[in-house]
C-alpha positions in Angstrom: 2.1 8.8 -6.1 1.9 8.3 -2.1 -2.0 6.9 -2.8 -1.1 4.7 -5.7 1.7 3.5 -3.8 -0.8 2.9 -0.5 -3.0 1.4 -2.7 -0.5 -1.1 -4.3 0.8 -2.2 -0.7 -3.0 -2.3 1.0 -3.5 -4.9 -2.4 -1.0 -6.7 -1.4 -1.9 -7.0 2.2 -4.8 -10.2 1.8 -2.6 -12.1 0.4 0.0 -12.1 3.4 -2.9 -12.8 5.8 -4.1 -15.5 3.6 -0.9 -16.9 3.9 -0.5 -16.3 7.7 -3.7 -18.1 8.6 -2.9 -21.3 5.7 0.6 -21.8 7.7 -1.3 -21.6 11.2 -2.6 -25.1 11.2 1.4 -26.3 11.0 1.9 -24.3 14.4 3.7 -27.0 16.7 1.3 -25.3 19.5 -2.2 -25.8 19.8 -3.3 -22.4 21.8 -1.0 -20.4 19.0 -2.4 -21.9 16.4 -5.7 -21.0 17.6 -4.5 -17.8 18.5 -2.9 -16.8 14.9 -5.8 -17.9 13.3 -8.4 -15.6 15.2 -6.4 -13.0 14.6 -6.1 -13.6 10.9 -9.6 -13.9 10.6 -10.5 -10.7 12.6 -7.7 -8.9 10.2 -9.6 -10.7 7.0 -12.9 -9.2 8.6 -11.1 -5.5 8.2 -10.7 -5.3 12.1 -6.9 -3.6 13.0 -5.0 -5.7 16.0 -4.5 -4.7 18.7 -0.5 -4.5 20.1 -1.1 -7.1 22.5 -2.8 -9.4 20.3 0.1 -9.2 18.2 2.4 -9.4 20.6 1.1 -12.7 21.9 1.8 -14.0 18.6 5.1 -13.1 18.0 7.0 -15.9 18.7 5.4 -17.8 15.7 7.3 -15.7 13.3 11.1 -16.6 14.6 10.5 -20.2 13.6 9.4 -22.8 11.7 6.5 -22.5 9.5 6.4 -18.5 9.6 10.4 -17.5 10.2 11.5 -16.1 6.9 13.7 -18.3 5.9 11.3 -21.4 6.5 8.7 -19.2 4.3 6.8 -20.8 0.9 8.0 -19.3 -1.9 4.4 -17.9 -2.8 4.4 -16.1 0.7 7.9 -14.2 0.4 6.5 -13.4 -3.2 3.4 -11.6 -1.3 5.5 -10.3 1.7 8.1 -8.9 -1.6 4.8 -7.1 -2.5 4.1 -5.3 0.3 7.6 -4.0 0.3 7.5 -2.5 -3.3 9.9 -5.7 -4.1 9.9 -7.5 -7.2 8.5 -10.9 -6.9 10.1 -12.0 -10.0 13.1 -13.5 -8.7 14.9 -16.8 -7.4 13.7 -17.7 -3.5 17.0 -17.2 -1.8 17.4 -13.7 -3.5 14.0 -13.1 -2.8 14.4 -13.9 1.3 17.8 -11.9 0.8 16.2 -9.0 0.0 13.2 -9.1 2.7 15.9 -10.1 5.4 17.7 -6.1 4.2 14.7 -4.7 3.7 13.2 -5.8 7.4 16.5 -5.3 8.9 16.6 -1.2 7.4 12.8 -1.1 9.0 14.0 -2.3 12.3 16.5 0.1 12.7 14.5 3.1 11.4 12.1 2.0 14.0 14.3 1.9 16.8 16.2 5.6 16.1 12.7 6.6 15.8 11.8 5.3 19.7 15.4 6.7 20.3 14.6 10.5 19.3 11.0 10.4 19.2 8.3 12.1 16.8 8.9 15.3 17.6 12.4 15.2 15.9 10.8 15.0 12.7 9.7 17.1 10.4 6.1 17.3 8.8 7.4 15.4 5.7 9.4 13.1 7.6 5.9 11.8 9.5 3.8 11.7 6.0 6.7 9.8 4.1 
């Protein structure tokens, strides 16, 4: 099931980078608009970022046109993909359900940082 799965969400992923680099162009700024749109097409070219290429964009995703709640509705469909979602509903229950989803992820993350790998077990890393 875990490679169906992987293979499901990887689907999914060209879609969301589609979408990322479409909604770059509306970027208030001219160097992050650049910026996102480089990356996306590295991405699109199968090359993985790097953390500090991400993190120089991060700020594009806390407001308008990225921030979740500023989304299209065909992009929280995609991102509702990648997180095993059901696109099949109404926008705001759509963004609802991404805002739980992300907020669950962000905590795992940061209890993870908190105890560190070695805390878990071998099925705890592959899951």
């Amino acid at each position: 099931f875990l490679d169906a799965y992987d293979a499901i969400r990887r689907g999914s992923y060209p879609r969301v980078v589609e979408s990322i680099a479409l909604a770059a162009p509306s970027l208030p700024e001219p160097q992050l608009q650049k910026l996102l749109q480089e990356l996306c097409a590295e991405v699109q070219r199968g090359r993985q970022p790097r953390v500090a290429e991400l993190y120089a964009v991060r700020s594009v995703f806390s407001g308008p046109p990225l921030a979740l709640n500023k989304l299209q509705v065909s992009h929280v469909k995609a991102l509702s993909r990648v997180l095993f979602l059901t696109p099949h509903l109404p926008a705001f229950l759509l963004r609802h359900r991404l805002r739980s989803h992300v907020l669950e992820i962000r905590h795992l993350d940061r209890a993870l940082l908190r105890l560190g790998l070695g805390q878990l077990s071998e099925e705890e890393l592959k899951a």
